[in-house]
Backbone bond lengths (Angstrom), bond angles and torsions (degrees), N, CA, C in turn:
res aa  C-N    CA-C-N  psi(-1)  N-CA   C-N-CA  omega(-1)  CA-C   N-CA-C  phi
1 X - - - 1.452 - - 1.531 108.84 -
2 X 1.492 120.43 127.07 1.202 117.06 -177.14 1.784 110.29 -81.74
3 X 1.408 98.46 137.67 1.204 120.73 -173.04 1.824 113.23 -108.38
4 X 1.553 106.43 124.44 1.559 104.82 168.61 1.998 92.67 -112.48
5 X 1.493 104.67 124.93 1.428 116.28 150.68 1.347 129.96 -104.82
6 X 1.638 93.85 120.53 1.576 86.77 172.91 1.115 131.53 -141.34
7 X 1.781 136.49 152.61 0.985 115.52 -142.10 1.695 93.91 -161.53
8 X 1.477 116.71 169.71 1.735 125.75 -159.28 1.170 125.32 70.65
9 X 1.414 103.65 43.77 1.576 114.11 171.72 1.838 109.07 -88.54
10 X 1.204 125.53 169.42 1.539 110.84 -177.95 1.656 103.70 -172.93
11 X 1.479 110.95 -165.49 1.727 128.83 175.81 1.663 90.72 -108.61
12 X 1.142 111.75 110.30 1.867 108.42 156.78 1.055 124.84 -115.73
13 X 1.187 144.67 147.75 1.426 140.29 165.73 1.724 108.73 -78.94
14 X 1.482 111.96 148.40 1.331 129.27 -178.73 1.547 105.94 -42.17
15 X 1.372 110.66 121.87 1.765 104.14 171.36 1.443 79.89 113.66
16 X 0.867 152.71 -68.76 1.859 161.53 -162.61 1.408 123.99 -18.93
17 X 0.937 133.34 159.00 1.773 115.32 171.56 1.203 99.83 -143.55
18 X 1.795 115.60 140.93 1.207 115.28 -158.26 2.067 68.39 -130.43
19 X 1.654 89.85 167.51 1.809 113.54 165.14 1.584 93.57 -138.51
20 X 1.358 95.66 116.31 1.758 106.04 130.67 1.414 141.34 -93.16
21 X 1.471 100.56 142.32 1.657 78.43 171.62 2.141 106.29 -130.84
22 X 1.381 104.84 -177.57 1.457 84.13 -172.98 1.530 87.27 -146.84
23 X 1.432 129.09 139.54 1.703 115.51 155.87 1.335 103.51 -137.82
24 X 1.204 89.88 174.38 1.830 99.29 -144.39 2.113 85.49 -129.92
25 X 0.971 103.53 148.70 1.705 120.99 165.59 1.747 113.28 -103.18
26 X 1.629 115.13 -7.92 1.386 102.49 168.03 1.900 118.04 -64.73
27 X 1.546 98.09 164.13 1.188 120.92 -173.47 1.572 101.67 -71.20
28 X 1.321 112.66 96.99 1.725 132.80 140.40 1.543 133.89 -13.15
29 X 1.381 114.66 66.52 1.338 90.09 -175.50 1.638 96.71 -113.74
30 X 1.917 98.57 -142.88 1.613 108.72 -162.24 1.635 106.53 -60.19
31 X 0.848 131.42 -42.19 1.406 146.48 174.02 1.442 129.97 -125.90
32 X 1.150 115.61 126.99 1.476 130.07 -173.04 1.384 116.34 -142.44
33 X 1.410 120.40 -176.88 1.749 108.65 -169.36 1.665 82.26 -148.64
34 X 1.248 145.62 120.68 0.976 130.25 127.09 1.803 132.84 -98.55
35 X 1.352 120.09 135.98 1.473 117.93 -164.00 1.740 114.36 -145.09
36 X 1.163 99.79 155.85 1.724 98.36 174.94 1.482 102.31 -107.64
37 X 1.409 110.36 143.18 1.684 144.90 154.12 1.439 114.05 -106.92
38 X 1.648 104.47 141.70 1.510 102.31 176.22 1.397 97.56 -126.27
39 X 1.284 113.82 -157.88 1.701 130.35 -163.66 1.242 105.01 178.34
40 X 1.145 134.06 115.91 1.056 152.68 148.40 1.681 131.29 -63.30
41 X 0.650 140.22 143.88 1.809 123.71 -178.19 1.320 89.14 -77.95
42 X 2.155 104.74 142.79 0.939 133.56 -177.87 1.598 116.25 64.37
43 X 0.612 117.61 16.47 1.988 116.99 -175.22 1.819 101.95 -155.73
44 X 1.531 99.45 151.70 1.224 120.81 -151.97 2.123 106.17 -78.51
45 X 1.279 120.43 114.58 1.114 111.64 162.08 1.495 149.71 -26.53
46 X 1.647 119.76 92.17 1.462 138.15 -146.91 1.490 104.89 -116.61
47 X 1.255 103.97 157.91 1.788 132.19 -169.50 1.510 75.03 -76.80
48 X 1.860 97.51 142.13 0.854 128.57 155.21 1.532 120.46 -122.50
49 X 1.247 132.91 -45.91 1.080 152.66 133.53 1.251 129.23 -127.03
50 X 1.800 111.83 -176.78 1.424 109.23 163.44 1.666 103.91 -165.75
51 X 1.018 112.67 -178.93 1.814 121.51 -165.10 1.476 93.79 -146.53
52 X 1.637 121.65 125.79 1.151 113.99 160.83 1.631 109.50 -111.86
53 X 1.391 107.80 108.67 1.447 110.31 178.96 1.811 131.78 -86.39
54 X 1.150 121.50 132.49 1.586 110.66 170.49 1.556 82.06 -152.76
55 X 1.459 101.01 -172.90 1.409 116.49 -133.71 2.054 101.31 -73.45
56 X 1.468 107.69 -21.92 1.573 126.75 179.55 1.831 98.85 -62.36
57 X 0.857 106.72 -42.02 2.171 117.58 168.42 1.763 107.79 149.04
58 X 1.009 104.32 -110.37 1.592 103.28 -160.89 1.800 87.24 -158.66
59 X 1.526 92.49 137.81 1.531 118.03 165.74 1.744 121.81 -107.35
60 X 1.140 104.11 111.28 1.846 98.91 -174.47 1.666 125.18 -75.56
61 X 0.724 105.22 -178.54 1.462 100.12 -165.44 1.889 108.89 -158.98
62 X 1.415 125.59 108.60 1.482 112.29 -164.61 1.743 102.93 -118.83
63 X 0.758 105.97 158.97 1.982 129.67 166.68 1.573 89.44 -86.56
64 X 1.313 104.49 131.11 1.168 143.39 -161.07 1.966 90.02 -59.10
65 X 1.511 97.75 -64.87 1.553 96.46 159.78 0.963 157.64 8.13
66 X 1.508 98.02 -70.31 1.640 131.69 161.41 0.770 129.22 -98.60
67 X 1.640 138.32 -27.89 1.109 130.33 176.43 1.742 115.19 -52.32
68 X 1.743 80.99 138.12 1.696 101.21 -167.20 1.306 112.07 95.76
69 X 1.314 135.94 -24.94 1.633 126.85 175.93 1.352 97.15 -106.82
70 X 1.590 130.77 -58.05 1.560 116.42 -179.34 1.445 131.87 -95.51
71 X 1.198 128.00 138.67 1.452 148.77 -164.53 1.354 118.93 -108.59
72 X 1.303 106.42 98.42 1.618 100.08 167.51 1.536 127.09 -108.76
73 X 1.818 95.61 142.68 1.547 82.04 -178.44 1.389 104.96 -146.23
74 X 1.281 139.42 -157.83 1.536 133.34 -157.12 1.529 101.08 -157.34
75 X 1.237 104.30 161.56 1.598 101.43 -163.30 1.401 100.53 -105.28
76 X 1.722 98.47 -172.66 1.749 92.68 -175.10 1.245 113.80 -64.13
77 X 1.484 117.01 -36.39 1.365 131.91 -166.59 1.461 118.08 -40.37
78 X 1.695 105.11 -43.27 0.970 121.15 -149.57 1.566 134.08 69.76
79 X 1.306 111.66 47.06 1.380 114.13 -162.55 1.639 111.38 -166.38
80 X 1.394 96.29 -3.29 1.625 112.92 177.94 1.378 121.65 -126.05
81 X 1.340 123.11 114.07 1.648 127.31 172.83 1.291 101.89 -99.16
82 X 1.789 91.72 154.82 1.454 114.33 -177.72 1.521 120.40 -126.14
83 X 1.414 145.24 127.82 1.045 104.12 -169.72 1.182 92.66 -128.45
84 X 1.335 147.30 110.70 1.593 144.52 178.12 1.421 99.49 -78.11
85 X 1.450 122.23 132.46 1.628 151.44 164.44 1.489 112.26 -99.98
86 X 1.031 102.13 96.97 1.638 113.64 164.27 1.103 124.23 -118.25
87 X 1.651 132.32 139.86 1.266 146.43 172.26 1.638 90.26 84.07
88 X 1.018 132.50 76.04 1.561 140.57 -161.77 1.673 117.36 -93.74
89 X 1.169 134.59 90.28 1.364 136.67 -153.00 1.755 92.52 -98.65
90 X 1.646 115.61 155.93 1.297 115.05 154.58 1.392 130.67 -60.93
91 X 1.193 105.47 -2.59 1.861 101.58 -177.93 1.824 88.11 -88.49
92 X 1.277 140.20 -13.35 1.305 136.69 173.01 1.772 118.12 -71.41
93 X 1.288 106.18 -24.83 1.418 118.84 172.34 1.664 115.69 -61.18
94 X 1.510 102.93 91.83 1.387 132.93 162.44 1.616 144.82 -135.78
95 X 1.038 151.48 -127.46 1.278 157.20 179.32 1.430 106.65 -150.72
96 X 1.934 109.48 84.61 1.357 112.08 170.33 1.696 134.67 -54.33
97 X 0.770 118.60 123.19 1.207 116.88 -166.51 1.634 117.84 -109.80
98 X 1.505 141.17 126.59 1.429 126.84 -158.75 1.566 80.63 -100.18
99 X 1.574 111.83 -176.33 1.425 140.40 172.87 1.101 137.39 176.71
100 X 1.189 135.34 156.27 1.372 137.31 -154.23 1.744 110.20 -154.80
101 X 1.220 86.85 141.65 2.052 94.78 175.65 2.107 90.76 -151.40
102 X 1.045 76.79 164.53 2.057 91.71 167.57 1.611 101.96 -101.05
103 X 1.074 117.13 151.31 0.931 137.45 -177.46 1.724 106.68 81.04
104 X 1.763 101.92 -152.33 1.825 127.08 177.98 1.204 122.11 -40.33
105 X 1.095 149.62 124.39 1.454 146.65 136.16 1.579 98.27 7.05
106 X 1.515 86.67 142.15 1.988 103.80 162.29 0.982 101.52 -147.02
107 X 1.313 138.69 145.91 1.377 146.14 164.39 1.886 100.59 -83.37
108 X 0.680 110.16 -31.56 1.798 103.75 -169.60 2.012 114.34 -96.39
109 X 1.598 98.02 106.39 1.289 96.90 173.76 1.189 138.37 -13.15
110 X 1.765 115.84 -44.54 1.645 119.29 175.87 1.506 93.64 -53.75
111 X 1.076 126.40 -49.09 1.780 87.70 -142.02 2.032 106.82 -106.50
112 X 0.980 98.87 54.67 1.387 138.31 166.45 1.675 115.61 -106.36
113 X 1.260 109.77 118.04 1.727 132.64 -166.51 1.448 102.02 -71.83
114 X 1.509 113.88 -78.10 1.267 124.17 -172.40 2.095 111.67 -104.53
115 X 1.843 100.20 146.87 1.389 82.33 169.62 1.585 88.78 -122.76
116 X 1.634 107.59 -168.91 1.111 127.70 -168.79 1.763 96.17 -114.85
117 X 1.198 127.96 168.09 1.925 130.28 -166.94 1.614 85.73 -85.27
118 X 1.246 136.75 -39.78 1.493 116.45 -172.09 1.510 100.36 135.55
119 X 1.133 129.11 172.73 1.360 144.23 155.31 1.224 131.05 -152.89
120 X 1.221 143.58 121.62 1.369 132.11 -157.55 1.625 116.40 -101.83
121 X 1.651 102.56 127.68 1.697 103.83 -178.44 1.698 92.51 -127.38
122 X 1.636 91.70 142.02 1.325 98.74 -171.31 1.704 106.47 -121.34
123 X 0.536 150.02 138.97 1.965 145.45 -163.41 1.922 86.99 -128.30
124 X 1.499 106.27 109.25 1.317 105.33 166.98 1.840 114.83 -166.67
125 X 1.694 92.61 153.40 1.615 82.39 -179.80 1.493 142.29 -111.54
């Protein structure tokens, strides 16, 4: 059963910088997508980022949101995302979520294969 783990979720205060990271036990091939989704209580689960990796490296991909405070990147392995959170506001306080599909970037949760159980980041003062 393919497995996404993920982990460095926390309590930060506004301004803060949190790292996640997530790795996955699915099968590796020429192209893959790994990306984070969050959720907030009461509101619908949204792109946060994503990385489309094949063997040339990984292409990022940001929510309008974040772009400029979070960074994603992928390991050598190819099988591990990272997502560094900097300048950390309370509207960021949700339940990160990792994911994975083969092939292109998607912005929309459905069409994502595997998820990860969640991790909780909270931005507060």
């Amino acid at each position: 059963q393919v497995q996404l783990v993920e982990s460095g979720g926390g309590s930060v205060r506004p301004g803060d910088s949190l790292r996640l990271s997530c790795a996955t036990s699915a099968r590796i091939e020429n192209s893959h997508t790994m990306g984070w989704f969050r959720q907030a209580p009461g509101k619908e689960r949204e792109f946060v980022a994503a990385t489309h990796i094949s063997w040339s490296g990984g292409t990022p991909y940001y929510a309008d949101s974040v772009q400029g405070r979070f960074t994603i990147s992928s390991g050598n392995a190819r099988n591990t995302v990272y997502l560094q959170m900097n300048s950390l506001k309370p509207e960021d306080t949700a339940v990160y979520y990792c994911a994975f599909k083969y092939r292109g970037v998607s912005y929309y949760p459905a069409d994502y294969t595997y998820w990860g159980q969640g991790t909780q980041v909270t931005v507060s003062s």
